[in-house]
N, CA and C atoms of all chains as a GROMACS GRO file, in nm:
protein
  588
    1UNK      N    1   1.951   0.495  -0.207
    1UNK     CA    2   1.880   0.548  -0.092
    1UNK      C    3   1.945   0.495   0.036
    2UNK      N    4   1.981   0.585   0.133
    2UNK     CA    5   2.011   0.571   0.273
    2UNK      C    6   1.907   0.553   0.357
    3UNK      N    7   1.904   0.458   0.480
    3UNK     CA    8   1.770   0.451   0.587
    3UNK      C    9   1.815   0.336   0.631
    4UNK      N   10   1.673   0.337   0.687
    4UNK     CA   11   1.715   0.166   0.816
    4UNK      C   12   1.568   0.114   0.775
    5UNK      N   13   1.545   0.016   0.750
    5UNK     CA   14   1.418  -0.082   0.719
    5UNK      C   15   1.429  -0.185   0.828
    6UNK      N   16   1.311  -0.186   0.855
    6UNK     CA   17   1.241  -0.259   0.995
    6UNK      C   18   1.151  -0.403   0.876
    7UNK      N   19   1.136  -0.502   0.905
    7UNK     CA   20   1.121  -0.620   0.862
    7UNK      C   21   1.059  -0.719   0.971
    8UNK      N   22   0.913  -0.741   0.950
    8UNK     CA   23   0.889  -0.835   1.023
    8UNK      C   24   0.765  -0.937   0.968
    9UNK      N   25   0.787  -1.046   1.002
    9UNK     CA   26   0.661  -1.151   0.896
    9UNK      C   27   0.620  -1.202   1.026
   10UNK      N   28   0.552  -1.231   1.028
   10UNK     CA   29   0.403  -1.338   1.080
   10UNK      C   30   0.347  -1.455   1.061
   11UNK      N   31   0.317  -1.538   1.179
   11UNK     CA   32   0.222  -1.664   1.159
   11UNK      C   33   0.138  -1.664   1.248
   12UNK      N   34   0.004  -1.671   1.184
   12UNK     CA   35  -0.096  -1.650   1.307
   12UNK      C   36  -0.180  -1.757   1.339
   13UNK      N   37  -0.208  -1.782   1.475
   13UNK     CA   38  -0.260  -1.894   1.534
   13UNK      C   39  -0.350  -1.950   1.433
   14UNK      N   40  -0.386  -2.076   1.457
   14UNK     CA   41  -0.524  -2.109   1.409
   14UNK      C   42  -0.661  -2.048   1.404
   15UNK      N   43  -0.686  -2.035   1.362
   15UNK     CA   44  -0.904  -2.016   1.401
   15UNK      C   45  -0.856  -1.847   1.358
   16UNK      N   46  -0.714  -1.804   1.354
   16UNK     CA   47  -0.764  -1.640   1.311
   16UNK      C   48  -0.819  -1.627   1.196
   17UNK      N   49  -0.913  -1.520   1.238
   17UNK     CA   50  -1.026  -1.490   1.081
   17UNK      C   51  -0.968  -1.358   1.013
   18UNK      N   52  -1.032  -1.393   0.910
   18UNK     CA   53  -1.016  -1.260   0.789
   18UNK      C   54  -1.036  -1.138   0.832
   19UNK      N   55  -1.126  -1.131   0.901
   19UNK     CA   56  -1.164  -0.994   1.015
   19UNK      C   57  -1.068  -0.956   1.099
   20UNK      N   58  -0.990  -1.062   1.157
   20UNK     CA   59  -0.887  -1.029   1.302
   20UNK      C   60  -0.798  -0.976   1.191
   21UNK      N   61  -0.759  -1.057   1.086
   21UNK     CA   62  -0.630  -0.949   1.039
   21UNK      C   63  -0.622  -0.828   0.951
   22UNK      N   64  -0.735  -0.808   0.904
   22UNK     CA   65  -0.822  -0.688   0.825
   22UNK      C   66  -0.805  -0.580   0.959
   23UNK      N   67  -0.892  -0.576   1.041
   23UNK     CA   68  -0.866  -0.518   1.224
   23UNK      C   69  -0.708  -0.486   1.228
   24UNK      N   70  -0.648  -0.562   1.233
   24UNK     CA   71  -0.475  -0.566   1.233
   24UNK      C   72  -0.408  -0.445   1.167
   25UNK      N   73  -0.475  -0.466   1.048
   25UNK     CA   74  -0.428  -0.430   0.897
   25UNK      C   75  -0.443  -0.235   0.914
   26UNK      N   76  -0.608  -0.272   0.925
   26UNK     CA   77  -0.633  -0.124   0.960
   26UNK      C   78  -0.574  -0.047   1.078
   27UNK      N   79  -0.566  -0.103   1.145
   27UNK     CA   80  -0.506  -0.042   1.296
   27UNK      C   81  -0.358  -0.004   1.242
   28UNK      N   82  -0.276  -0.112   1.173
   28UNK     CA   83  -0.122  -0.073   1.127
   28UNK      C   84  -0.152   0.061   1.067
   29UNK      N   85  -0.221   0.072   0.953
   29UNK     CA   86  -0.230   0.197   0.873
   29UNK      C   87  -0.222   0.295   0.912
   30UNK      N   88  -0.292   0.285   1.021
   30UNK     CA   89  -0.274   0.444   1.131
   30UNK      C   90  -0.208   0.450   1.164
   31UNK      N   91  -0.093   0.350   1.167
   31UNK     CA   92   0.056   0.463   1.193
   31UNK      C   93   0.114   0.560   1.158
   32UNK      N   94   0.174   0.573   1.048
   32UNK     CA   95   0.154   0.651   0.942
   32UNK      C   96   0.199   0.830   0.991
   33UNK      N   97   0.016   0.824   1.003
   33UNK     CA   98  -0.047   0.951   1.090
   33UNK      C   99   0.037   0.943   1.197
   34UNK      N  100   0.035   0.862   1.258
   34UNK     CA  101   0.111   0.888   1.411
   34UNK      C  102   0.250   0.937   1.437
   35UNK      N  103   0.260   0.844   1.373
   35UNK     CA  104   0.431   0.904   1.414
   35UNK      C  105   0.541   0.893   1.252
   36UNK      N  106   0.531   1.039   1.258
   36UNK     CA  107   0.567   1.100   1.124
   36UNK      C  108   0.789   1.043   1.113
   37UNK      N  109   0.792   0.966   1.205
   37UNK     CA  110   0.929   0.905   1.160
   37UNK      C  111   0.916   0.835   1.087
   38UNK      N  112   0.807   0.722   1.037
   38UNK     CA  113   0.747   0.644   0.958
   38UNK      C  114   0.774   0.700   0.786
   39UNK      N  115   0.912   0.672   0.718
   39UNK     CA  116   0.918   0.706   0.613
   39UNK      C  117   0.852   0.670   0.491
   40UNK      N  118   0.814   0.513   0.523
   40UNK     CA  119   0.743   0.431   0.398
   40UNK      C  120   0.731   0.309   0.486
   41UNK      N  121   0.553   0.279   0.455
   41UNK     CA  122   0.530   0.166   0.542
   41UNK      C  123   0.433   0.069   0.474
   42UNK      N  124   0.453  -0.051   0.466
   42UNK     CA  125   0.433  -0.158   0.321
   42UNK      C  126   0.337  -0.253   0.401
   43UNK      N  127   0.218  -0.354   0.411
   43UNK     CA  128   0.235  -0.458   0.499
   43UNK      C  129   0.085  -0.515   0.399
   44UNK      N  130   0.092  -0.601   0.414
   44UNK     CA  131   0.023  -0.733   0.363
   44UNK      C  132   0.010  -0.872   0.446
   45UNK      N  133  -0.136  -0.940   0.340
   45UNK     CA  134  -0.109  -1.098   0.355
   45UNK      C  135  -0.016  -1.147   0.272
   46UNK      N  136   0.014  -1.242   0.292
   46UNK     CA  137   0.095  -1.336   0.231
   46UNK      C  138  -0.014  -1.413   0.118
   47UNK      N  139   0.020  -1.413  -0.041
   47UNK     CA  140  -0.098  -1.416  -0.139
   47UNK      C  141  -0.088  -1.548  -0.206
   48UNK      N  142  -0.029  -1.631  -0.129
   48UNK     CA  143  -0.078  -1.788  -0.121
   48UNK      C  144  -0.042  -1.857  -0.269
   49UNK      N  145   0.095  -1.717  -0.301
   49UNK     CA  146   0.198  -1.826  -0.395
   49UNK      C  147   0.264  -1.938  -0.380
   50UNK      N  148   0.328  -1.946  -0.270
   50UNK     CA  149   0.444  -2.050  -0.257
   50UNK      C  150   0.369  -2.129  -0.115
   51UNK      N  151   0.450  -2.224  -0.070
   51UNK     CA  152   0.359  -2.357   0.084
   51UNK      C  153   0.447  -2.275   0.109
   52UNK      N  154   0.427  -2.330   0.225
   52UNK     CA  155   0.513  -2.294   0.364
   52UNK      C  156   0.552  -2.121   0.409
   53UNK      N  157   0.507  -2.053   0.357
   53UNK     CA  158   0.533  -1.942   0.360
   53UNK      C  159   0.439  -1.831   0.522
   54UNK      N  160   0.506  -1.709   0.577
   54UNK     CA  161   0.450  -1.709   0.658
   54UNK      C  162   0.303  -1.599   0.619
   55UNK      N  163   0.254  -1.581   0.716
   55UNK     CA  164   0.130  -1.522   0.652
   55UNK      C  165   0.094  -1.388   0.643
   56UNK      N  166   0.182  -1.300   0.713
   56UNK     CA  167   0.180  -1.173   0.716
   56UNK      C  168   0.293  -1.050   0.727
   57UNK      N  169   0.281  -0.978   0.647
   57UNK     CA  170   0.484  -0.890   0.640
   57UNK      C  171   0.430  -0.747   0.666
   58UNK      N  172   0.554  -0.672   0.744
   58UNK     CA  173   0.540  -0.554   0.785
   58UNK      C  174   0.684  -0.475   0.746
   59UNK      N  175   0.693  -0.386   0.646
   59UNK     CA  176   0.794  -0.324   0.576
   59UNK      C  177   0.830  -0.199   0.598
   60UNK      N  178   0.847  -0.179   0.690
   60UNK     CA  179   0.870   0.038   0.758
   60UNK      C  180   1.019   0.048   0.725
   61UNK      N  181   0.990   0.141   0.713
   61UNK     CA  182   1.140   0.227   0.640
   61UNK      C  183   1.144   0.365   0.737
   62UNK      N  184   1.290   0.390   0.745
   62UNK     CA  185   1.296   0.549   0.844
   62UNK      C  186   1.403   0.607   0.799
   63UNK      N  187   1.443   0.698   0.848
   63UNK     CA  188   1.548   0.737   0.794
   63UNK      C  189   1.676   0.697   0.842
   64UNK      N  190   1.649   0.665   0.977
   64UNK     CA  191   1.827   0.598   1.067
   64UNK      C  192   1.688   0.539   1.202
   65UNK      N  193   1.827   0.478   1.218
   65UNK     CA  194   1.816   0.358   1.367
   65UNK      C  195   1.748   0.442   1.473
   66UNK      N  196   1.788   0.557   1.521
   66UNK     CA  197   1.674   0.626   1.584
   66UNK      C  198   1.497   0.653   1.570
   67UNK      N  199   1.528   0.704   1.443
   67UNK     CA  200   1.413   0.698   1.376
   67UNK      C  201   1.329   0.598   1.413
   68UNK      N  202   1.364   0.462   1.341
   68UNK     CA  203   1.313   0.360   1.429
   68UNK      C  204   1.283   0.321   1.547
   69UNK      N  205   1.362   0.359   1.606
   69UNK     CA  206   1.339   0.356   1.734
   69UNK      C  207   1.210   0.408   1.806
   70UNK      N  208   1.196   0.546   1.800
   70UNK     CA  209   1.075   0.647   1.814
   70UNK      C  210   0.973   0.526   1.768
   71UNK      N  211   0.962   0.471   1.647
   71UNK     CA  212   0.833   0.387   1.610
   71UNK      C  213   0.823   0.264   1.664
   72UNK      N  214   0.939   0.225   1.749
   72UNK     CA  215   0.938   0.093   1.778
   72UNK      C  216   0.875   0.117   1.945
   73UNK      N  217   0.921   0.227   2.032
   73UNK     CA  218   0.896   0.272   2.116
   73UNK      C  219   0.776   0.310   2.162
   74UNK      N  220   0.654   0.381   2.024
   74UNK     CA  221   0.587   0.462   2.028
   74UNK      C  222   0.416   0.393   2.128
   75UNK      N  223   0.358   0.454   2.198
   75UNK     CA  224   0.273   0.407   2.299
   75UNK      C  225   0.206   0.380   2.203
   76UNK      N  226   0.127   0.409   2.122
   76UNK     CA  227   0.012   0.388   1.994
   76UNK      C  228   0.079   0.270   1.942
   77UNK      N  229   0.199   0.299   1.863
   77UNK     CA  230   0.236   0.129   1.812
   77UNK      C  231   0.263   0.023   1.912
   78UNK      N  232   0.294   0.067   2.017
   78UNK     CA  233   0.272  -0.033   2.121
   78UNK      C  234   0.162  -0.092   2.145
   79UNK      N  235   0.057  -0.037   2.160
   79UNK     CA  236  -0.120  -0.074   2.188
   79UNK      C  237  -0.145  -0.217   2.059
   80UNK      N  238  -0.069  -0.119   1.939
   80UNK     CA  239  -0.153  -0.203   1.805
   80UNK      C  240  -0.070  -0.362   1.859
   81UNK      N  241   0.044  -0.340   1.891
   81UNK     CA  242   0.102  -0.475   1.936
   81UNK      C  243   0.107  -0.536   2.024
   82UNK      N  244   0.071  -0.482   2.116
   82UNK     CA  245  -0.006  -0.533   2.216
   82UNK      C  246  -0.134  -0.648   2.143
   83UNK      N  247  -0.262  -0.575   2.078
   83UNK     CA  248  -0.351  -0.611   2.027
   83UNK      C  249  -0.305  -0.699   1.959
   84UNK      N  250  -0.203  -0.747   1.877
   84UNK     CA  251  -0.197  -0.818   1.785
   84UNK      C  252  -0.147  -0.934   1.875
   85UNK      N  253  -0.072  -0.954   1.940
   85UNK     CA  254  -0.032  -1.071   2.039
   85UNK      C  255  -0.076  -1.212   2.063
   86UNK      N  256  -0.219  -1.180   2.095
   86UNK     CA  257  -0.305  -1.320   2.073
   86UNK      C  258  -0.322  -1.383   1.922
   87UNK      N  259  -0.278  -1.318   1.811
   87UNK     CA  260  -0.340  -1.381   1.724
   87UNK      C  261  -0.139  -1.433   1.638
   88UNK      N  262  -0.057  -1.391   1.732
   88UNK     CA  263   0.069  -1.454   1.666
   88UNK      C  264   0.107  -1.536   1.735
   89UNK      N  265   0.173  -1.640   1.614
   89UNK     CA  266   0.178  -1.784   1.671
   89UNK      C  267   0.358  -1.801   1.668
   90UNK      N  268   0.395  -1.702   1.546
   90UNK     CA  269   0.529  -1.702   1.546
   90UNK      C  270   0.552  -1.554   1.439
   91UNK      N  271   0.693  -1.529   1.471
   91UNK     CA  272   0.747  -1.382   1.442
   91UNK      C  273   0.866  -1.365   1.455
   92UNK      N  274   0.934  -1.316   1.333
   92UNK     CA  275   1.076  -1.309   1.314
   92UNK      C  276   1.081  -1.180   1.197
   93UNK      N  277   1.194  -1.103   1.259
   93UNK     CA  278   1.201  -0.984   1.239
   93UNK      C  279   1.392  -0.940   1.177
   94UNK      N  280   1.410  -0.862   1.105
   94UNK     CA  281   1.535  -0.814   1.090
   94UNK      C  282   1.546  -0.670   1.092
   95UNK      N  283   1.619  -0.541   1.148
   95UNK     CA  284   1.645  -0.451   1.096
   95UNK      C  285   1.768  -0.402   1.031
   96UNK      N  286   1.750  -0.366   0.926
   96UNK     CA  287   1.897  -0.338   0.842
   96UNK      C  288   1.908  -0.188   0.822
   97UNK      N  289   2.025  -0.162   0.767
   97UNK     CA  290   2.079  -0.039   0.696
   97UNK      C  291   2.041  -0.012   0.572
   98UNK      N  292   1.947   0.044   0.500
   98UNK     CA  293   1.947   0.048   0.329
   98UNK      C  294   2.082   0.122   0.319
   99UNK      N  295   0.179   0.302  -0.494
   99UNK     CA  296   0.195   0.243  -0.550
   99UNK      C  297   0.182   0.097  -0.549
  100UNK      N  298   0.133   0.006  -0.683
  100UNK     CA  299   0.086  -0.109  -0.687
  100UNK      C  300   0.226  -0.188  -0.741
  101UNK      N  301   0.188  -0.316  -0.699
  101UNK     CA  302   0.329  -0.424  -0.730
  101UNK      C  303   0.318  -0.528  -0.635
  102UNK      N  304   0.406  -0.604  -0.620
  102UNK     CA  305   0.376  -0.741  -0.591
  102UNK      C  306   0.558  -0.760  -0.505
  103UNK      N  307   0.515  -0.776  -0.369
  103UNK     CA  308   0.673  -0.764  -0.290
  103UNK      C  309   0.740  -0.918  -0.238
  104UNK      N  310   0.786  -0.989  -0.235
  104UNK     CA  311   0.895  -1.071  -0.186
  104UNK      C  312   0.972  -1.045  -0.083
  105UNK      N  313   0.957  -1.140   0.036
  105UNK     CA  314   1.003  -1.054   0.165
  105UNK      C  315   1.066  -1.192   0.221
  106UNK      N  316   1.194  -1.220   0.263
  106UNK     CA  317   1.253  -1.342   0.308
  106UNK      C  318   1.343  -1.268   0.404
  107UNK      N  319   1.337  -1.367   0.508
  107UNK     CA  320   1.390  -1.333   0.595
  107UNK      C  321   1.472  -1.476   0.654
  108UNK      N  322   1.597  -1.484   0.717
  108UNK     CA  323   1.674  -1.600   0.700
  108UNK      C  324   1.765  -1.562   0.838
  109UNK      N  325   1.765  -1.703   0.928
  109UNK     CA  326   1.864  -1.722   1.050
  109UNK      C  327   1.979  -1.811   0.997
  110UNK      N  328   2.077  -1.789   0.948
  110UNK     CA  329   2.240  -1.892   0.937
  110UNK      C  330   2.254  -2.007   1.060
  111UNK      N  331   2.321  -2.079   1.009
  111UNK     CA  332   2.363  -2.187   1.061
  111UNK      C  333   2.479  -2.137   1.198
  112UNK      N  334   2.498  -2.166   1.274
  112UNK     CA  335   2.618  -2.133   1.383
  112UNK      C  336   2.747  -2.160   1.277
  113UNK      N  337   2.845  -2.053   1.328
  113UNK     CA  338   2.961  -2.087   1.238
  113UNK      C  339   2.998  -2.018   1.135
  114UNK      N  340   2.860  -1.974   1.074
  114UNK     CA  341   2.863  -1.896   0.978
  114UNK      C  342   2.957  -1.771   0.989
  115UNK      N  343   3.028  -1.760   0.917
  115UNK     CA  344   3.138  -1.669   0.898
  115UNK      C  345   3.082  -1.534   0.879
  116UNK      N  346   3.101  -1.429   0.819
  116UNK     CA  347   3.083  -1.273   0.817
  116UNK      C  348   3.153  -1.270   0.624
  117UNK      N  349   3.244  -1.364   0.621
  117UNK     CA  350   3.276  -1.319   0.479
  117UNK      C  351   3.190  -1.445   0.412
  118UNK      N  352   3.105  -1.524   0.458
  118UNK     CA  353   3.008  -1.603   0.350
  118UNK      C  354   2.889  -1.548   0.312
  119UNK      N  355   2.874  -1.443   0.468
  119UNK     CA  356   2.770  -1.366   0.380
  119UNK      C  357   2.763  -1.259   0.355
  120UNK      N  358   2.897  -1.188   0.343
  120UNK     CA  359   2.964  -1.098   0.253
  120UNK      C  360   2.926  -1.137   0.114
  121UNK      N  361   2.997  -1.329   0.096
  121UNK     CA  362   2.973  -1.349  -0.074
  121UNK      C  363   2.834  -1.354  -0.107
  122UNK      N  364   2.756  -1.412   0.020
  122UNK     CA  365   2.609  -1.432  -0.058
  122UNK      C  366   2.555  -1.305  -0.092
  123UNK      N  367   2.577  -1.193   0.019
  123UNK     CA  368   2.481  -1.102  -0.035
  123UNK      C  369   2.582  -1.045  -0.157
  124UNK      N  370   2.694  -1.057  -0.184
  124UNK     CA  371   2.735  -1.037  -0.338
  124UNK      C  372   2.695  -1.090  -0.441
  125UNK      N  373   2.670  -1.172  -0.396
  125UNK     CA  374   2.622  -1.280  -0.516
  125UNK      C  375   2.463  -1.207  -0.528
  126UNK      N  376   2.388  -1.217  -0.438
  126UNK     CA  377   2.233  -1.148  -0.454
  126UNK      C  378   2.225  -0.982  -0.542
  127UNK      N  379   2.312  -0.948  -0.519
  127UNK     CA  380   2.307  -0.817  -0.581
  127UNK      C  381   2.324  -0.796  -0.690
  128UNK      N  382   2.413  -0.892  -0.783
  128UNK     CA  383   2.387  -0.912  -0.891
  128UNK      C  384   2.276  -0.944  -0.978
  129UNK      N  385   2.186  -0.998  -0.886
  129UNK     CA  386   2.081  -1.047  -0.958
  129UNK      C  387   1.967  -0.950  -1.059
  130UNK      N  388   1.949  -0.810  -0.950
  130UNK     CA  389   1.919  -0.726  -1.063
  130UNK      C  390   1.958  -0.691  -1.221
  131UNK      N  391   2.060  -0.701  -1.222
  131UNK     CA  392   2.102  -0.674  -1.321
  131UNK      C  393   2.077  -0.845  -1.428
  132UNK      N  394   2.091  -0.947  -1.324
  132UNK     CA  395   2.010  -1.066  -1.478
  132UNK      C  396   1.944  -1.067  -1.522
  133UNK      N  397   1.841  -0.993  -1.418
  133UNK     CA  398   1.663  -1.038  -1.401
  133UNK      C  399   1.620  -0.913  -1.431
  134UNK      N  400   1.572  -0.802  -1.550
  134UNK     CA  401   1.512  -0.702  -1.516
  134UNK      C  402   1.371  -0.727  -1.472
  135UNK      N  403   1.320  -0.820  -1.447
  135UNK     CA  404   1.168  -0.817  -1.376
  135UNK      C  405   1.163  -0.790  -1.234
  136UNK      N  406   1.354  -0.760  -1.208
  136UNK     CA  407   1.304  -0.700  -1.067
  136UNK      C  408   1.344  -0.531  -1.013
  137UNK      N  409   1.236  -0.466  -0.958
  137UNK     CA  410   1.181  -0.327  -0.977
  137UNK      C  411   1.286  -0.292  -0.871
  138UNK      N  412   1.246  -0.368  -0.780
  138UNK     CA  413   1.362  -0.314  -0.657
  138UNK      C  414   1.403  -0.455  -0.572
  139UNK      N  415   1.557  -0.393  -0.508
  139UNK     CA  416   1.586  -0.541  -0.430
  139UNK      C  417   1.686  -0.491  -0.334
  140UNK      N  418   1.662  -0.493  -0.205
  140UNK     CA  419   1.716  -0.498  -0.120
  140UNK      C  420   1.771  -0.541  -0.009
  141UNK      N  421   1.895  -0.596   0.035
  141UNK     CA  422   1.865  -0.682   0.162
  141UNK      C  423   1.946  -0.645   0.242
  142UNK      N  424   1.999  -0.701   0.363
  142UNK     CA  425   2.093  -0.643   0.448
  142UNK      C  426   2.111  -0.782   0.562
  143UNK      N  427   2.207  -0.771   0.665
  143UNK     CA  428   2.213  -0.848   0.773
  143UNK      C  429   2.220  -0.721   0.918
  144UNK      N  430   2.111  -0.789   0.975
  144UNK     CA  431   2.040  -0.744   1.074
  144UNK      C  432   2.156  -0.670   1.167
  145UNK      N  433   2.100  -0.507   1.209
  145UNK     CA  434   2.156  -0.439   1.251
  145UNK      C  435   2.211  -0.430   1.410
  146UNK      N  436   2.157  -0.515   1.463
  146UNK     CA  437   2.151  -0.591   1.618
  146UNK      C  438   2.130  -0.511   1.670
  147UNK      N  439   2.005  -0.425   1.661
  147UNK     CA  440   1.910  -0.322   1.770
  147UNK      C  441   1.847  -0.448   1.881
  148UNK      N  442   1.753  -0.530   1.794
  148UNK     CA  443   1.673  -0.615   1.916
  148UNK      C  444   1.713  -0.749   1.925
  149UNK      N  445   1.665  -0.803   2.053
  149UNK     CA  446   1.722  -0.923   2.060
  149UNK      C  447   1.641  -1.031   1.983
  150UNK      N  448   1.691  -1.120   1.939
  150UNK     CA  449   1.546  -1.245   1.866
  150UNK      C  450   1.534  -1.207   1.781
  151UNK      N  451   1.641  -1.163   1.662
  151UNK     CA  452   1.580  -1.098   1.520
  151UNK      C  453   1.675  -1.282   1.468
  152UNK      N  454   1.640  -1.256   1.328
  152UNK     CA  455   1.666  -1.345   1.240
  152UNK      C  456   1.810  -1.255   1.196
  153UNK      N  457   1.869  -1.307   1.108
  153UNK     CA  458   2.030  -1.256   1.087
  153UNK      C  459   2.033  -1.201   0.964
  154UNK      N  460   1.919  -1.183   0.889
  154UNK     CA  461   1.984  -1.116   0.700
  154UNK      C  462   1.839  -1.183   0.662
  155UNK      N  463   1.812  -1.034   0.572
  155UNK     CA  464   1.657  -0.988   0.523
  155UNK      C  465   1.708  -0.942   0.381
  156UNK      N  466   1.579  -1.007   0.263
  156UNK     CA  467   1.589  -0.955   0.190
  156UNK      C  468   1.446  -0.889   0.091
  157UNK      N  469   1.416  -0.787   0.055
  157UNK     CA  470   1.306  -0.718  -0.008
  157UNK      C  471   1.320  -0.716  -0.142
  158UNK      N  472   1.239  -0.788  -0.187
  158UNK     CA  473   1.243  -0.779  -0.395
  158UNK      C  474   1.123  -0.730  -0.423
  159UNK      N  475   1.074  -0.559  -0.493
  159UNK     CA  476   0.974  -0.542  -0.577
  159UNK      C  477   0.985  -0.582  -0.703
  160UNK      N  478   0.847  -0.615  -0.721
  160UNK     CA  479   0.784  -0.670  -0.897
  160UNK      C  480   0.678  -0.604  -0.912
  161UNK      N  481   0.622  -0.554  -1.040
  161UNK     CA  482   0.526  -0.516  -1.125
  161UNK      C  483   0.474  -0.583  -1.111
  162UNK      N  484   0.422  -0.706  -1.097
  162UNK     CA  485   0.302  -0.827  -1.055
  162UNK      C  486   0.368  -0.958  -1.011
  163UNK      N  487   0.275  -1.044  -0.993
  163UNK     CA  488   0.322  -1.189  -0.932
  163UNK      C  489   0.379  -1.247  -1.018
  164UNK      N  490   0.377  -1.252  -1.146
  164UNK     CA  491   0.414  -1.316  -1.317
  164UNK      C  492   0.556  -1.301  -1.283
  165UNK      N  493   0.608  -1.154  -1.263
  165UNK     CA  494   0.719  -1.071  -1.260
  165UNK      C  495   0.790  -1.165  -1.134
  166UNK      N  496   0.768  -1.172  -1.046
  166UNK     CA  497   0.804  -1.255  -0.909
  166UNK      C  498   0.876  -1.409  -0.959
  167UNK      N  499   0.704  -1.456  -1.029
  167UNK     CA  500   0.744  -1.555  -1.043
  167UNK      C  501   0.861  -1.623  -1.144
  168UNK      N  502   0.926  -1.519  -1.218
  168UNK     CA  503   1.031  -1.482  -1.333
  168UNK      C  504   1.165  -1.531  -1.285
  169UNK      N  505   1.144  -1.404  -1.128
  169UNK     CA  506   1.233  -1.416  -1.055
  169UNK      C  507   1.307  -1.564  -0.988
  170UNK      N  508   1.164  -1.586  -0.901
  170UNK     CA  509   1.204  -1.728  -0.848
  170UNK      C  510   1.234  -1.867  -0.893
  171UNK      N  511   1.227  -1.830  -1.011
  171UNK     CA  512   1.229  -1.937  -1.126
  171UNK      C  513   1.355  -1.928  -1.180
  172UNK      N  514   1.418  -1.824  -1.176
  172UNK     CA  515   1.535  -1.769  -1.284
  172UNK      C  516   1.649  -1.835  -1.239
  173UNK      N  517   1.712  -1.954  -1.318
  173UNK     CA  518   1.856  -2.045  -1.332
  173UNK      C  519   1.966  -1.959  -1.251
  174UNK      N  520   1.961  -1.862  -1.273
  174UNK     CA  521   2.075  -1.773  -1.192
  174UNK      C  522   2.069  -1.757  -1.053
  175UNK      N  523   1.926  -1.723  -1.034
  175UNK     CA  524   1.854  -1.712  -0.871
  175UNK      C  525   1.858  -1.857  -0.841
  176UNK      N  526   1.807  -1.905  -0.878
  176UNK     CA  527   1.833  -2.130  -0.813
  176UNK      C  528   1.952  -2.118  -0.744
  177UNK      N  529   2.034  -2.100  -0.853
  177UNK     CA  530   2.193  -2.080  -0.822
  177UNK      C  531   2.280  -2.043  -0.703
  178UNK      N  532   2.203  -1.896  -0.686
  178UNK     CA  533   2.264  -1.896  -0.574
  178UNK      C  534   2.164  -1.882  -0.433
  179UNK      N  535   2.038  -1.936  -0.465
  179UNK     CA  536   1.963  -2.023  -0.331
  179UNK      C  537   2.017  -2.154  -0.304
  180UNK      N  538   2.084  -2.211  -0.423
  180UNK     CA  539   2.140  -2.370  -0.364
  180UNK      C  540   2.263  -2.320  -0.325
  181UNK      N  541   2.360  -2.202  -0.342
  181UNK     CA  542   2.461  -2.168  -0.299
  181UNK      C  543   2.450  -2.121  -0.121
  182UNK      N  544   2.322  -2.094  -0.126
  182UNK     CA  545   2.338  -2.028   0.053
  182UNK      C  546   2.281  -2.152   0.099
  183UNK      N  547   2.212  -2.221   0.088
  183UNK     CA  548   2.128  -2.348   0.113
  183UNK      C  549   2.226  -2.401   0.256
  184UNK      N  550   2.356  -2.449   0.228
  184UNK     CA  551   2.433  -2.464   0.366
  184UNK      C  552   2.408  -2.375   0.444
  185UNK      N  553   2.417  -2.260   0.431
  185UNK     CA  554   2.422  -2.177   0.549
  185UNK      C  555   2.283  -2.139   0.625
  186UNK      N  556   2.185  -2.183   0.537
  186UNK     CA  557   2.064  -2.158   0.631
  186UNK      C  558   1.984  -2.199   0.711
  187UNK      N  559   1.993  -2.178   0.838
  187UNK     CA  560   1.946  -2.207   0.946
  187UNK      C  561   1.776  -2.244   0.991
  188UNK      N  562   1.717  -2.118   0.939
  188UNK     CA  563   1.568  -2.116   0.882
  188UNK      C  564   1.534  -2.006   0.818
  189UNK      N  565   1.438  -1.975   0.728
  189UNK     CA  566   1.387  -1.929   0.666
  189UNK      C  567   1.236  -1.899   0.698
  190UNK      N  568   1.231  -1.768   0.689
  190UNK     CA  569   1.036  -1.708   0.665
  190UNK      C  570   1.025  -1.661   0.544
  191UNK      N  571   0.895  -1.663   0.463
  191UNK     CA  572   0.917  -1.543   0.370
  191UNK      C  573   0.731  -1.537   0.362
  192UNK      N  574   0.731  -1.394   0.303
  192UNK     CA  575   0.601  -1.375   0.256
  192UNK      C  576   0.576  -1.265   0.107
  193UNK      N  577   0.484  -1.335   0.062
  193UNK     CA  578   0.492  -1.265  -0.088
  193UNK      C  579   0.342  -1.187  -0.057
  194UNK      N  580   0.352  -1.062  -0.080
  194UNK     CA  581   0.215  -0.995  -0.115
  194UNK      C  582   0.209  -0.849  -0.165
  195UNK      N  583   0.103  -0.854  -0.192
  195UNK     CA  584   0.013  -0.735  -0.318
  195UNK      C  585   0.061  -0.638  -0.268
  196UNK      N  586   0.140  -0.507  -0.267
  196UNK     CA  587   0.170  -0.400  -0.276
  196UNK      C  588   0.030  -0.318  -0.338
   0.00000   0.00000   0.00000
């Protein structure tokens, strides 16, 4: 398979609750719907196999670097990240070529 | 679809060459083929769209956490995590429920 995968994990402040990232969670989902460049989109907690690990992953797939782009750009996914802001403490991201 | 994902994401050391991690991600790609407990595996070094990304991502699906844990365990995989071990700068990763 050819595409570009977007990659990003999470650590979220202290005191965030199960609710703030459930809220998170749901709000991501609706992307989807939104903006149909969104080829395949994966995201979870982190399920408290291994220490040190971070606590939350976001897995979008598109078809090319543009593609991405449009979703990285998009005012709606902007809002959700916006929203999410206060509750990240740290965030590191890669985009590659499949 | 259900499964259990592996998501690492990794910044190199300064210095780091272009053909070491040529070999590492050669070396990683083999690993499918040791390990059939893994469903899918993908990784790449970061396409330099944004600024502040980490340098080389990698995505492993499993059929469950058992399956994961096969993986991370597996003499071959040690192998060549103590083989990149110099070169890594820092590391995130997050494991969760697909």
């Amino acid at each position: 398979m050819t595409g570009f995968r977007h990659v990003v994990l999470f650590t979220w402040v202290e005191g965030t609750t199960t609710a703030q990232v459930d809220e998170v969670a749901a709000k991501l989902r609706e992307l989807p719907a939104v903006i149909p460049e969104i080829r395949g989109y994966s995201l979870g907690s982190d399920a408290g196999v291994n220490p040190g690990t971070a606590d939350f992953a976001i897995v979008a797939d598109f078809a090319d670097r543009d593609a991405y782009l449009v979703y990285r750009d998009n005012p709606t996914h902007r809002a959700v990240v916006d929203s999410m802001k206060p509750l990240i403490a740290s965030r590191a991201a890669v985009q590659y070529e499949l």
